[in-house]
ROLUMNU-918563 format. One record per residue: residue number from 0; x, y, z of N, C-alpha, C, O in turn. Coordinates in steps of 0.2 Angstrom, whole numbers, padded with zeros to 4 digits, always signed. Example, Ala and Ser with C-alpha at 12.3 -4.5 7.8 and 13.67 -1.06 7.14 Angstrom:
BEGIN
{r 0; {+0066; -0028; +0039}; {+0062; -0022; +0039}; {+0066; -0016; +0039}; {+0071; -0017; +0042}};
{r 1; {+0064; -0011; +0035}; {+0068; -0005; +0036}; {+0064; +0000; +0039}; {+0067; +0006; +0040}};
# end
This chain:
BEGIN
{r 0; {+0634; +0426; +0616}; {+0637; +0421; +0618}; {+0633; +0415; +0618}; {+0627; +0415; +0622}};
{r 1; {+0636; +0409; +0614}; {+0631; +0406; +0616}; {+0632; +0398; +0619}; {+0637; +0395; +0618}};
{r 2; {+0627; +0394; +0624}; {+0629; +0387; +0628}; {+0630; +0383; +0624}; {+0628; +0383; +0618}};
{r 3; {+0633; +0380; +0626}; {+0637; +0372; +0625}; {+0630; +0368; +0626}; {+0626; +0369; +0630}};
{r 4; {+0629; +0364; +0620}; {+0623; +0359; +0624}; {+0622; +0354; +0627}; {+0624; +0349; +0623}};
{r 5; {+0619; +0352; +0632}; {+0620; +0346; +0633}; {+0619; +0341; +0631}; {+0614; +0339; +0633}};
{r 6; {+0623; +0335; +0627}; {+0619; +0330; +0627}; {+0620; +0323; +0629}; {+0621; +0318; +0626}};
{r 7; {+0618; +0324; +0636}; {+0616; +0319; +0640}; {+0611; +0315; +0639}; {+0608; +0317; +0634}};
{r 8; {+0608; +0308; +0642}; {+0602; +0303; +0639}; {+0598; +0311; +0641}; {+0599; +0316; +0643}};
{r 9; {+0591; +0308; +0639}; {+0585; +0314; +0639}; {+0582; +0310; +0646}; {+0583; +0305; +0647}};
{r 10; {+0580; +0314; +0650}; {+0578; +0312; +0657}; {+0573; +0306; +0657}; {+0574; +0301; +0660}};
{r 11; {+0566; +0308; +0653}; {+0561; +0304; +0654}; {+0563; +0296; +0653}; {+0562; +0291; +0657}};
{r 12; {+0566; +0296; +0647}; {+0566; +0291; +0643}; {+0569; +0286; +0647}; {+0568; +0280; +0647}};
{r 13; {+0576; +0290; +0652}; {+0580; +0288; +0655}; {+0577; +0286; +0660}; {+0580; +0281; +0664}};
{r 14; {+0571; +0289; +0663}; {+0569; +0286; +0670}; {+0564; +0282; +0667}; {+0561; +0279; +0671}};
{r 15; {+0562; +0280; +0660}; {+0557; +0273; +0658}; {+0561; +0267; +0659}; {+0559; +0262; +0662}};
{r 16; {+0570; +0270; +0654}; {+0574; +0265; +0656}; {+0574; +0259; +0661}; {+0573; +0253; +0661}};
{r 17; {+0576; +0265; +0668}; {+0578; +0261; +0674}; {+0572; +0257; +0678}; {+0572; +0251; +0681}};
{r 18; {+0567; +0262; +0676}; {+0559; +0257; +0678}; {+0560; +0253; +0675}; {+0564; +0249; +0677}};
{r 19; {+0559; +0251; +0670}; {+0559; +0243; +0663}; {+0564; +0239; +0668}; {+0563; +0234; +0670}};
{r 20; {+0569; +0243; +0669}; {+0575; +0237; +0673}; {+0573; +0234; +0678}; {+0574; +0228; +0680}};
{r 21; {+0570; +0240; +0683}; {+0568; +0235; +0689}; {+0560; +0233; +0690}; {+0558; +0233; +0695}};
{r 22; {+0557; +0231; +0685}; {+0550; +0229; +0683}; {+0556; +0220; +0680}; {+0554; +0214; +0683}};
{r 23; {+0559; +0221; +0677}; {+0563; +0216; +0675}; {+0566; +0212; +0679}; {+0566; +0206; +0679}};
{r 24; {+0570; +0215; +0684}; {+0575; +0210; +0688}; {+0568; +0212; +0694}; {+0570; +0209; +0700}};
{r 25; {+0561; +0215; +0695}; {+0561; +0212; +0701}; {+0554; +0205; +0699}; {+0552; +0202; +0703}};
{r 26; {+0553; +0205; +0692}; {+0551; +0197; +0691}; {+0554; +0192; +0690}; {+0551; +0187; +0690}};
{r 27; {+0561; +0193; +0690}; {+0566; +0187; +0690}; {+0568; +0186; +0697}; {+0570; +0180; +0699}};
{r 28; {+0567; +0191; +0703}; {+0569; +0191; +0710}; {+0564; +0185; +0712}; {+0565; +0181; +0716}};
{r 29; {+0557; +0185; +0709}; {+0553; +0182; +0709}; {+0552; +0174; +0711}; {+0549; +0170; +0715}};
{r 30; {+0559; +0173; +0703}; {+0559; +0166; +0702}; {+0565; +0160; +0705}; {+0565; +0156; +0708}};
{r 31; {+0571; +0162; +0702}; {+0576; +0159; +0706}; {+0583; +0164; +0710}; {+0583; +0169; +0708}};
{r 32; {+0588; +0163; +0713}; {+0590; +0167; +0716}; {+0595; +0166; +0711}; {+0598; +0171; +0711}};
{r 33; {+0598; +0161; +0705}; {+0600; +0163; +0700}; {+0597; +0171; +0696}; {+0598; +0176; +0697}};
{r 34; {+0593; +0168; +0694}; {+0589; +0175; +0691}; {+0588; +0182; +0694}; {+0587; +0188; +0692}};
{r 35; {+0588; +0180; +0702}; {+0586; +0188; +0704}; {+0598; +0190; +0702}; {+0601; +0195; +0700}};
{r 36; {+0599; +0186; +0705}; {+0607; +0190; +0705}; {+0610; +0193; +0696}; {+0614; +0198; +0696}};
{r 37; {+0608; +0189; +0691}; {+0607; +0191; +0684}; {+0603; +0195; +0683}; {+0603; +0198; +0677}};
{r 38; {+0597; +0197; +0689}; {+0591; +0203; +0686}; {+0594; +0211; +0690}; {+0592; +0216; +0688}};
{r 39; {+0599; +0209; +0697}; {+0599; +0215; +0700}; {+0604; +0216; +0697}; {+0604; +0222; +0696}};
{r 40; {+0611; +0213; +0694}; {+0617; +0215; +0690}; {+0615; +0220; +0682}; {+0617; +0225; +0681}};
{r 41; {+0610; +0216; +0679}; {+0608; +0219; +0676}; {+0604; +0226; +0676}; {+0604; +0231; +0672}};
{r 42; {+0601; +0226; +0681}; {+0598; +0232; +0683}; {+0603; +0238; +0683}; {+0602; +0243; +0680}};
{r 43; {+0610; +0237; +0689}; {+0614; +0242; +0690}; {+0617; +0244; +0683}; {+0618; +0249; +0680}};
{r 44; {+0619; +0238; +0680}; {+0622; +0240; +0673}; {+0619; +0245; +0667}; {+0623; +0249; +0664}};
{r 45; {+0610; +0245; +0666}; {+0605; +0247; +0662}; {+0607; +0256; +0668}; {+0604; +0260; +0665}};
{r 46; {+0608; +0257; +0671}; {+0604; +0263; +0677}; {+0611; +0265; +0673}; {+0611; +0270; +0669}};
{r 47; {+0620; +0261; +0674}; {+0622; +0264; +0675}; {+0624; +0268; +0667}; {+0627; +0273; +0666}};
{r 48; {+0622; +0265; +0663}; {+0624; +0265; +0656}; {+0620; +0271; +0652}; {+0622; +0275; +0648}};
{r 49; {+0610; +0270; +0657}; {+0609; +0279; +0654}; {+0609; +0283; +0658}; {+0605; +0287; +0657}};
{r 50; {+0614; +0284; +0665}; {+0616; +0290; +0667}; {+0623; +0292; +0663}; {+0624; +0298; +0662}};
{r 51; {+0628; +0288; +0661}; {+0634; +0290; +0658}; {+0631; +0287; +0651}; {+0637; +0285; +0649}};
{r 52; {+0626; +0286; +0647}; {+0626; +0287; +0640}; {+0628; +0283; +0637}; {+0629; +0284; +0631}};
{r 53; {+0631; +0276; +0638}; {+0633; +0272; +0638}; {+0628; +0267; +0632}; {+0624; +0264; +0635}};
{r 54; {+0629; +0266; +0625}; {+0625; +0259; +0622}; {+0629; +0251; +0625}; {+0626; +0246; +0627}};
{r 55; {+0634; +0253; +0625}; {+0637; +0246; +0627}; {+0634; +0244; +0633}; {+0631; +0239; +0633}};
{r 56; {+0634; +0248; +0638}; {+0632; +0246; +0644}; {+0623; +0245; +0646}; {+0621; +0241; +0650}};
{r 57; {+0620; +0249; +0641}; {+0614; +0248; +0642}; {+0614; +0239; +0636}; {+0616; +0235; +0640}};
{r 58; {+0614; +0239; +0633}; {+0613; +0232; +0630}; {+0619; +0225; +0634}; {+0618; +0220; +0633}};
{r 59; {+0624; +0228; +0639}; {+0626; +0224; +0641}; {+0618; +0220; +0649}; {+0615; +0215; +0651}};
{r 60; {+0617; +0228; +0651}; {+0613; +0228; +0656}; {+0608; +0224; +0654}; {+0608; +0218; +0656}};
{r 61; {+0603; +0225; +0649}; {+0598; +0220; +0644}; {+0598; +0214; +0643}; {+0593; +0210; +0644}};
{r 62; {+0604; +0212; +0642}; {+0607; +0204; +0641}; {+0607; +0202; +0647}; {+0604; +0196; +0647}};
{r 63; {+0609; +0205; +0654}; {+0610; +0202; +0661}; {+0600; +0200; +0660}; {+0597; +0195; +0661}};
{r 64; {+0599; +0205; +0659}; {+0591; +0207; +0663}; {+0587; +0200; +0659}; {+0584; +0195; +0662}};
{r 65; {+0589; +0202; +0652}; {+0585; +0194; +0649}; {+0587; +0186; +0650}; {+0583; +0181; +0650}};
{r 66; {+0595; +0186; +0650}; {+0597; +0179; +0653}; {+0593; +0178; +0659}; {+0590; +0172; +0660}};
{r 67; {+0593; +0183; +0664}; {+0590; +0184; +0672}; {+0581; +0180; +0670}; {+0578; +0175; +0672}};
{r 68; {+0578; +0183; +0666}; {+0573; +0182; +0666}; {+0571; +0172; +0663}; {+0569; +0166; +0665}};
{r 69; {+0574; +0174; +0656}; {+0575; +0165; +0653}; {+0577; +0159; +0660}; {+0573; +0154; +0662}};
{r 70; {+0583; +0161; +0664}; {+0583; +0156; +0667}; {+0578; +0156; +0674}; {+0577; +0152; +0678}};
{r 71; {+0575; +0161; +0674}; {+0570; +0160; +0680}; {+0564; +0158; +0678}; {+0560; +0156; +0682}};
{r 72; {+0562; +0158; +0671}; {+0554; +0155; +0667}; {+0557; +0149; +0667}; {+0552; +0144; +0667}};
{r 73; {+0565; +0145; +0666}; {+0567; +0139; +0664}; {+0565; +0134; +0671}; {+0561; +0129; +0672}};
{r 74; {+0568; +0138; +0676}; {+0570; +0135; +0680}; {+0565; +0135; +0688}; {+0566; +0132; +0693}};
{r 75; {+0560; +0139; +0685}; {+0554; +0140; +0691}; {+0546; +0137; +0687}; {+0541; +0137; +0690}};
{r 76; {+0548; +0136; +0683}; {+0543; +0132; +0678}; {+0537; +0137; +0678}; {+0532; +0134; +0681}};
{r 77; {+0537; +0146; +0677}; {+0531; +0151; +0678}; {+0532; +0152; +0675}; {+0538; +0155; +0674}};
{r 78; {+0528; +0152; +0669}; {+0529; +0157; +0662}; {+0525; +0164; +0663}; {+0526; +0169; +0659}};
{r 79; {+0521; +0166; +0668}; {+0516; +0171; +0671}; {+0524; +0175; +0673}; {+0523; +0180; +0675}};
{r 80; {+0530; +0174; +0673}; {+0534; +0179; +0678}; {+0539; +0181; +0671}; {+0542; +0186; +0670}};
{r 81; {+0539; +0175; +0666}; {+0544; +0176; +0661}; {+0542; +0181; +0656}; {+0546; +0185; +0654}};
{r 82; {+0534; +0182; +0654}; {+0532; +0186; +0650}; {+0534; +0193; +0651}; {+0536; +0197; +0647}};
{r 83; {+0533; +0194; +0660}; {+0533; +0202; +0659}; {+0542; +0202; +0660}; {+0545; +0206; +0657}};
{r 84; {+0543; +0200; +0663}; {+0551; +0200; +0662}; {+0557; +0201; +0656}; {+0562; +0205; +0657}};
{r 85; {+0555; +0197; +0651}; {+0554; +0196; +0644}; {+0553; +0205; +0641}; {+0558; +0209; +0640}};
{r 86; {+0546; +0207; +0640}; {+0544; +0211; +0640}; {+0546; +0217; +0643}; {+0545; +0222; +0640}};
{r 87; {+0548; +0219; +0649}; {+0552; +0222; +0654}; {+0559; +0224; +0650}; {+0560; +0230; +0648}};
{r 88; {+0563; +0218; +0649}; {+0569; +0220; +0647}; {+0570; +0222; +0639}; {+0576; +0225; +0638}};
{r 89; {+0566; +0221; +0635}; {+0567; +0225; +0628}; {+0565; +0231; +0629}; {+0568; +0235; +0626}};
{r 90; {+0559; +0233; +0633}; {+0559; +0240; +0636}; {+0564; +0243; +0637}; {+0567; +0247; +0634}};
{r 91; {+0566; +0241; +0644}; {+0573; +0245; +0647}; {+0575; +0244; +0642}; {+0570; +0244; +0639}};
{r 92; {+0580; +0242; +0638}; {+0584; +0242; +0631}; {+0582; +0248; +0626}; {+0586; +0252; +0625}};
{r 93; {+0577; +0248; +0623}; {+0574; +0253; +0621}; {+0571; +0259; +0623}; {+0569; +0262; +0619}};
{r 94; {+0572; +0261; +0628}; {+0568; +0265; +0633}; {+0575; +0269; +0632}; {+0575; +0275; +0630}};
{r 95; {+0580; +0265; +0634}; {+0589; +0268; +0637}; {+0594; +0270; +0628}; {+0598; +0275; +0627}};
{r 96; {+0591; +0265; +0624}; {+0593; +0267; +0618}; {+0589; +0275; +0616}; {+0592; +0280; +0615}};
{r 97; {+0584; +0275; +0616}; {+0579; +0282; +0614}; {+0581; +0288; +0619}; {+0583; +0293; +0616}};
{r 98; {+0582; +0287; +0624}; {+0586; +0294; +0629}; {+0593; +0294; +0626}; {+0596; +0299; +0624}};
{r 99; {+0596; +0289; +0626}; {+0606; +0294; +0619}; {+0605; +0293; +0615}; {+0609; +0290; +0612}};
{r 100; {+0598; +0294; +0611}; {+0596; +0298; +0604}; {+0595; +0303; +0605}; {+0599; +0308; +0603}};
{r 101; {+0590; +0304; +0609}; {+0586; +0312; +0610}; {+0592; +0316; +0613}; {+0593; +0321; +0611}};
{r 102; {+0596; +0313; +0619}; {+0600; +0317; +0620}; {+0606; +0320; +0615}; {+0608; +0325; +0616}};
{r 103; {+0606; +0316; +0612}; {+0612; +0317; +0605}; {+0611; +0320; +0600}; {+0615; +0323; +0597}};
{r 104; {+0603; +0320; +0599}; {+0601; +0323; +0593}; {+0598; +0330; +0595}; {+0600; +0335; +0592}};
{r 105; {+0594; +0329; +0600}; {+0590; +0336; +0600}; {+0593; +0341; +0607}; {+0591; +0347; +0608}};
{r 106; {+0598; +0337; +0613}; {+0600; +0340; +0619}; {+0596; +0337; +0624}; {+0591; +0335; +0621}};
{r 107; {+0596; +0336; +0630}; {+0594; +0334; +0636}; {+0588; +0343; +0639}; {+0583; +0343; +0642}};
{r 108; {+0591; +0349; +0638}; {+0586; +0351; +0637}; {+0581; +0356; +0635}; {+0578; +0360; +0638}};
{r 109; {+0581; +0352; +0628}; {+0576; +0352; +0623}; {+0569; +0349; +0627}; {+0569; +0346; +0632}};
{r 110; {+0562; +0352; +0623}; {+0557; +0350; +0628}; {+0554; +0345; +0623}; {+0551; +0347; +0618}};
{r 111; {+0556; +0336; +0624}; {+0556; +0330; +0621}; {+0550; +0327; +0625}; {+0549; +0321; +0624}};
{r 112; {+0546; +0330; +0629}; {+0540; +0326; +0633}; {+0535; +0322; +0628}; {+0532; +0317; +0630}};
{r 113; {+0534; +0324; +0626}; {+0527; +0322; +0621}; {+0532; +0315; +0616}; {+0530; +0309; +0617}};
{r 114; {+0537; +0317; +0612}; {+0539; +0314; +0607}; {+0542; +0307; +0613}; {+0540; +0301; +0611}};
{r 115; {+0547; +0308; +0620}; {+0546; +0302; +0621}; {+0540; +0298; +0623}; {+0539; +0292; +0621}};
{r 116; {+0535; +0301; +0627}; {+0529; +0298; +0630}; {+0525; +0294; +0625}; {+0521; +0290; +0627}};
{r 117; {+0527; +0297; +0619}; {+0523; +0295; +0613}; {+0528; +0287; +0610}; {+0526; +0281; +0608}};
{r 118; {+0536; +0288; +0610}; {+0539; +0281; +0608}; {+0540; +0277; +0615}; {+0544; +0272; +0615}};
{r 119; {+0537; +0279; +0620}; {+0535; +0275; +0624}; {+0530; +0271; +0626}; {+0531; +0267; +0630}};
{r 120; {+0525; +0273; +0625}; {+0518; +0271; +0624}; {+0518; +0265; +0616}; {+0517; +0259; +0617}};
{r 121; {+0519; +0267; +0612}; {+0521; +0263; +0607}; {+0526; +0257; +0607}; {+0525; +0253; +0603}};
{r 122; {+0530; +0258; +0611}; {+0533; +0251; +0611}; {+0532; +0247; +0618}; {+0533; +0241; +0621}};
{r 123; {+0529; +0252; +0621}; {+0524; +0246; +0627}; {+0517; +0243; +0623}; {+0512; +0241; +0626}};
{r 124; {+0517; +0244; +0619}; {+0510; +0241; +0615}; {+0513; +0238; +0611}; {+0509; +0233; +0613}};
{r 125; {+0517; +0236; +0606}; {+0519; +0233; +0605}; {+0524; +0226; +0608}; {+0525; +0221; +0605}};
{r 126; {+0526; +0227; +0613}; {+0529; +0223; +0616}; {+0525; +0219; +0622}; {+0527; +0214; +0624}};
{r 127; {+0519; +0223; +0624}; {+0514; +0220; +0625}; {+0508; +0214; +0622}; {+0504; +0210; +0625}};
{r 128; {+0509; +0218; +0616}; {+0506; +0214; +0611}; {+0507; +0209; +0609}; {+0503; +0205; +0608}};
{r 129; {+0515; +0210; +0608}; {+0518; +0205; +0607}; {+0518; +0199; +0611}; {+0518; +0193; +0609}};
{r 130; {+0519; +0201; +0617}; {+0518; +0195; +0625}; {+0513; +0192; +0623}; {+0513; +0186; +0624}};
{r 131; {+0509; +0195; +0622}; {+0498; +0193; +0622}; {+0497; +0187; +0617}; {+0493; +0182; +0618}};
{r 132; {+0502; +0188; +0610}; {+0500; +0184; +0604}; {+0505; +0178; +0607}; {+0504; +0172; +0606}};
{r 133; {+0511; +0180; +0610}; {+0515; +0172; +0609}; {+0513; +0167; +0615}; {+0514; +0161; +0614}};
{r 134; {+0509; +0171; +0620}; {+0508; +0168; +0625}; {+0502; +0165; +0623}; {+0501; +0160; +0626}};
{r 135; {+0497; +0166; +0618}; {+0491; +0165; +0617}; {+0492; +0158; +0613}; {+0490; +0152; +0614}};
{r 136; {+0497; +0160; +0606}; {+0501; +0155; +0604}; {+0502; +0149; +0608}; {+0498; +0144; +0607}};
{r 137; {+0506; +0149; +0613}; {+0509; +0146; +0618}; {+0503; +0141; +0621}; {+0505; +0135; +0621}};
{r 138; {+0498; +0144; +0622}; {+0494; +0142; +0626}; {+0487; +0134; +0621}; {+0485; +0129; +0623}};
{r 139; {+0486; +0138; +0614}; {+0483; +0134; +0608}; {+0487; +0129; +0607}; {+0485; +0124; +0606}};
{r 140; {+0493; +0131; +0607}; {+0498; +0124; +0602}; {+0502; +0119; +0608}; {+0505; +0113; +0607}};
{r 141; {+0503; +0123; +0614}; {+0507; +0118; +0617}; {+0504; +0112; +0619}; {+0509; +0109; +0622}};
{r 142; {+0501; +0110; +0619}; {+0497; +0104; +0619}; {+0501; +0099; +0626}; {+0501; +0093; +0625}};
{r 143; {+0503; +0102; +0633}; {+0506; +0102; +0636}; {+0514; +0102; +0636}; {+0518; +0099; +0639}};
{r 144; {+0515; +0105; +0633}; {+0523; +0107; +0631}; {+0526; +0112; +0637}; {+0524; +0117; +0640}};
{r 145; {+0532; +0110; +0638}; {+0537; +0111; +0646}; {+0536; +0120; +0644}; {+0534; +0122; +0638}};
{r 146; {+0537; +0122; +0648}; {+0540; +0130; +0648}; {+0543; +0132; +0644}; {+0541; +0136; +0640}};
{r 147; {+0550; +0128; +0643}; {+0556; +0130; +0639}; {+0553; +0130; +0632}; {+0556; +0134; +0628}};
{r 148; {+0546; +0126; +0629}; {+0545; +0129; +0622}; {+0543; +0137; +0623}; {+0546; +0141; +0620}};
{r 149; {+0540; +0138; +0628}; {+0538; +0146; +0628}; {+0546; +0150; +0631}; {+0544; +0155; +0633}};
{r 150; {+0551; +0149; +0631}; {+0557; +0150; +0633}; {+0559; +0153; +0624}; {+0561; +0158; +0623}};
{r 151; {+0558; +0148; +0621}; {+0562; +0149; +0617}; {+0558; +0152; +0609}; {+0559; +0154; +0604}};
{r 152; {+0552; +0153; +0613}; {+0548; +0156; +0608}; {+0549; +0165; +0606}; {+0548; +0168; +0601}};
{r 153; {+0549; +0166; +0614}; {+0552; +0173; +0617}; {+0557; +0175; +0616}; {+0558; +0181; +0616}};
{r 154; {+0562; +0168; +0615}; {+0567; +0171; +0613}; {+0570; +0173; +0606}; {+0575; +0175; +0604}};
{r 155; {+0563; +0169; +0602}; {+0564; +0171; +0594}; {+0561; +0178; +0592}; {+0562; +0182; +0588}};
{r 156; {+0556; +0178; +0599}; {+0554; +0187; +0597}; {+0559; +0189; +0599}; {+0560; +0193; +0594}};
{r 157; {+0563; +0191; +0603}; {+0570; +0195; +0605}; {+0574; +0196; +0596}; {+0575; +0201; +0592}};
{r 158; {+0575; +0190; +0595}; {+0580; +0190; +0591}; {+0578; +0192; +0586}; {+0582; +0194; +0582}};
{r 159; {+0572; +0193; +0584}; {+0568; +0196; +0579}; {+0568; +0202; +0579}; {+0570; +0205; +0574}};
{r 160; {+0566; +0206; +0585}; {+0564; +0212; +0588}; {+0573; +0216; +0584}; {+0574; +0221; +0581}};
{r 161; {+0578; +0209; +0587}; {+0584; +0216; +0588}; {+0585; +0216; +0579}; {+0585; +0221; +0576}};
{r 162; {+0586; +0211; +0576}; {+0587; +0210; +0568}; {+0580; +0217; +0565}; {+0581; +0222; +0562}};
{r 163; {+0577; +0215; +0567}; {+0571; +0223; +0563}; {+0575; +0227; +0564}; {+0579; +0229; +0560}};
{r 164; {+0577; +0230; +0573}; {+0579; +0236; +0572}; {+0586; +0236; +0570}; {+0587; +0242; +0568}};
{r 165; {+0591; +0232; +0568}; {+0596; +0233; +0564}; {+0596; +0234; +0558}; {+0601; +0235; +0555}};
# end
């Protein structure tokens, strides 16, 4: 006789997920109370989407979490809160995408520990890296330039980041 398998998000990936979400809305709590109510919506959204397996819902979450973050680096003029913020929310997004792969592909449980902690570590380095070069960027060229250039610069990485992975 043999089980049915489960394929729910994979646990780890799913609890990198929700961490990424509340590392993200709680830098946005930081900066204006627009941003924190766009950061803790997005949060519940991102938790709710890899506990029921949800892409719509995790990328809906992500969008909360990143607008939450943009309008708190805009509007609090702290680019030190948008970075990780910023970097925060493509994690949870990715973190929550990789849990309904593994769950899909290999079962919830399968023992997936190493394989996630390994594309978790990987795109925290990356996304890290990422923050380090734009911010550094930022820093050499702005020649006093408002916030909103480094706003919009983060947000060319977003849109980059998602165009690769499509």
């Amino acid at each position: 006789m043999t089980r049915e398998i489960d394929r729910s998000p994979a646990r780890l990936s799913s609890a990198l997920a929700v961490s990424a979400a509340a590392l993200a809305a709680g830098t946005s709590a930081l900066t204006t109370s627009t941003a924190l109510a766009l950061g803790v919506a997005g949060f519940v959204v991102v938790a709710l989407g890899v506990v029921r397996g949800s892409r719509r819902a995790i990328t809906l979450g992500a969008t909360a979490l990143l607008v939450g973050a943009l309008v708190g680096g805009l509007f609090s003029g702290a680019p030190y809160f948008l970075l990780p913020g910023v970097i925060a929310t493509v994690l949870a997004w990715d973190f929550g995408e990789q849990a309904i792969n593994v769950g899909e592909q290999l079962g919830r449980e399968a023992d997936t520990t190493q394989l996630e902690v390994t594309h978790a570590a990987g795109s925290t380095v990356v996304g890290v890296g990422a923050g380090a070069l734009g911010y550094g960027i930022y820093l050499v060229s702005s020649g006093g330039q408002p916030v909103p250039a480094l706003v919009f610069l983060l947000l060319a990485a977003v849109v980059l980041t998602s165009a690769l992975r499509n």
